[in-house]
N, C-alpha and C positions, 0 to 999 in steps of 0.2 A: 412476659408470659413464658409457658414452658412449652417452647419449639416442638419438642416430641409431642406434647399433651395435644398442640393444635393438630399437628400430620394426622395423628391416631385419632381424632373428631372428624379431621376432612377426609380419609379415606372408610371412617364409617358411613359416613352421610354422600360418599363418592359412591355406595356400593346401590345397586337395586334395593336389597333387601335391607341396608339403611335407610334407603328413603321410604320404603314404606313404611319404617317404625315408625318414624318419623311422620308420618301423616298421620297414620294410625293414631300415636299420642297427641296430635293436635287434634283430631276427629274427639277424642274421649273429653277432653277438656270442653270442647264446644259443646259435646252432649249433654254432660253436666251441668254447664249454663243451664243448657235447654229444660232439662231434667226439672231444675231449680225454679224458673221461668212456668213450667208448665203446673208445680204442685199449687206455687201462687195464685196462676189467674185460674185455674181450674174451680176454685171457691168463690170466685167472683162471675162468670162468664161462663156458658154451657159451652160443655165439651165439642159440640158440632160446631159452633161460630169458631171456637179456637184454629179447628181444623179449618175450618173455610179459608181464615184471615193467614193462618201456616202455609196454604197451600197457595195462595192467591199470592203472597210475599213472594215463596220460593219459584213460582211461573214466572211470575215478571223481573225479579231478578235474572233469572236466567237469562228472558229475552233479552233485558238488555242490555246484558253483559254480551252476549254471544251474539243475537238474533242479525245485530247491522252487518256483522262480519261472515257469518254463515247463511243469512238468508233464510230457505225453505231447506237448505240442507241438516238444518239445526232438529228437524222431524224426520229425516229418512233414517230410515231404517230398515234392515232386513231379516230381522225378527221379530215382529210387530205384539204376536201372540205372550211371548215371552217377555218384550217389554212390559204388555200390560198387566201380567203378570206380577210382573216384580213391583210393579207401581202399586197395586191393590193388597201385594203383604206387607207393602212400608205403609198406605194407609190401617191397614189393620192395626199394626205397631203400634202407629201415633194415636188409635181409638185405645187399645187395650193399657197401653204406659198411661194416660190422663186420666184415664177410669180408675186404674188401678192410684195414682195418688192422692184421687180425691181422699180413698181411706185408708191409704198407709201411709207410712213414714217414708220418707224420700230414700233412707238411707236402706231401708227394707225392701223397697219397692227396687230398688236400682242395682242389688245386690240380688233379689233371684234375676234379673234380666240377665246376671250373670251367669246363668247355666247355659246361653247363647254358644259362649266356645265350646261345651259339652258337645251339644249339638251338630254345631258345624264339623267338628273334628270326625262325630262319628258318621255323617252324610258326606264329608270329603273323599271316602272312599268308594262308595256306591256310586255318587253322583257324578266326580269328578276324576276319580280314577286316581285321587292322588293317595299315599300312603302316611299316615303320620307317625314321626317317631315316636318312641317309647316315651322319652323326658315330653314330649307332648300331649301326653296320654294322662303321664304324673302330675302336668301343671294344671290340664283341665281338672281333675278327678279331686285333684285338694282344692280347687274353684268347688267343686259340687257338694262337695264334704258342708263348704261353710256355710253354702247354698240351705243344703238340710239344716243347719244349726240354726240359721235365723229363722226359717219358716216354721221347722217343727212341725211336720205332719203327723197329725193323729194328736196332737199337744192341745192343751188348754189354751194354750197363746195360737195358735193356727186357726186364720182370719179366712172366710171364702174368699174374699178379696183378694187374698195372694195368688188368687187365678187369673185375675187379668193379667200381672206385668209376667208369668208362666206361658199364659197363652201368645204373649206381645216376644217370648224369647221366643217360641216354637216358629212365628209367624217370620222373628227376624233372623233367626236362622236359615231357611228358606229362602229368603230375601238375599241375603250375603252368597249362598250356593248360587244363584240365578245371577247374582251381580260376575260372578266371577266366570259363569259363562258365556256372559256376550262380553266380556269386557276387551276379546282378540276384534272381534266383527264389527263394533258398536264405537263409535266417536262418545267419549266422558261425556262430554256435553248434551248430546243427544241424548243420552242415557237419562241423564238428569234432567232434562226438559220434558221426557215423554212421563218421568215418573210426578214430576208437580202440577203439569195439566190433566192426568190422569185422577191425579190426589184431587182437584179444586173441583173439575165436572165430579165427581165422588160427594166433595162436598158440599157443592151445589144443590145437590139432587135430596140432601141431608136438611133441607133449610127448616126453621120453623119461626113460628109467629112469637116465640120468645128470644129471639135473640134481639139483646140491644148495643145501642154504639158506646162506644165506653168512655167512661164518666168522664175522664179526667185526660188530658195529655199525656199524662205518664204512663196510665194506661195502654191508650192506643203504641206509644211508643212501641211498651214492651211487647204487643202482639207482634208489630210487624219485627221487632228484636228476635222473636220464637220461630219467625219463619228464617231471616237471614243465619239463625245461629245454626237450626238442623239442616240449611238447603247447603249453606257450605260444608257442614262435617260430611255430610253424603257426598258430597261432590270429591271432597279430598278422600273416602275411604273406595271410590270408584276408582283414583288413582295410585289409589293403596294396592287395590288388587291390580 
């Protein structure tokens, strides 16, 4: 192997802000799963049961990955309001993305959620005080460019439908701002346990006399697949920020 090539990988992945890519890119991968996961059962299984069995997977994961080791600290917190917060725009997200692929194309649908860095880039200075460069500005703005191209507002091809995963980017924009504010005060863990029992009494409260248990083992599989695949990408993009 080439000694140089490896030094220059390990002190990328050495730096902070390599290891965040670096989550970051394994967070996008997972999503994608998830993305793919959700266009399927979403035509089989109503959108509120997905939610339920999503949020119910990523609760109990969490506990008990974390719960034997932290206890009741795995709930404290001291921004309560703010967590639950953030917990009710990641469920909006997960309502507005499954809505929105019942009628779009995966590949449509997951390409406006891409106007999300638009978004944050331009609420990072308001909210967070931080300032983005210029080349930051140019990479979101050609994201938005292509954003317009596939939607085509005002176009023959422009579906109302293209308003749910629009409103699920607006929602998770907000979501990513609010993450990256308790993320100094707030234990990862905690963070991500208050947002999936947050999500499950949510969707709880959603229940209806059509939801059924699904058919098949492969089925059930891939539900509880849907929660483990978004509870970890969340979890590594909390440690992202």
């Amino acid at each position: 192997m080439n000694s140089k090539s490896d030094r220059a990988s390990a002190g990328w992945l050495a730096s902070p802000r390599g290891q965040g890519n670096a989550l970051v890119l394994v967070t996008m991968l997972l999503f994608a799963g998830y993305d793919a996961l959700s266009k399927y059962l979403a035509h089989l299984y109503p959108v509120s049961e997905l939610l339920w069995v999503r949020y119910l997977t990523h609760a109990a994961f969490m506990l008990a990955l974390f719960g034997p080791g932290m206890g009741w600290r795995l709930l404290a917190t001291r921004r309560p309001l703010l967590q639950v917060t953030r917990a009710l725009l990641l469920v909006a997200v997960t309502f507005f993305v499954m809505h929105g692929l019942r009628h779009l194309a995966l590949a449509d649908a997951t390409a406006i959620v891409f106007l999300t860095p638009l978004l944050v880039t331009a609420l990072s200075g308001p909210l967070l005080g931080e300032k983005p460069r210029l080349q930051h500005w140019l990479a979101v703005m050609a994201g938005f460019g292509g954003v317009l191209i596939i939607v085509r507002p005002g176009g023959s091809a422009f579906q109302a439908a293209a308003l749910f995963p629009l409103a699920a980017s607006a929602c998770y924009s907000l979501y990513q701002i609010l993450t990256r504010r308790v993320h100094d005060s707030e234990h990862p863990a905690t963070s991500h346990f208050i947002t999936g029992l947050v999500g499950l009494v949510v969707a709880s409260l959603a229940w209806q006399a059509s939801w059924t248990m699904p058919t098949t083992l492969g089925s059930a599989t891939l539900m509880v697949l849907l929660g483990l695949l978004t509870g970890t990408g969340h979890y590594l993009l909390i440690h992202a920020f």
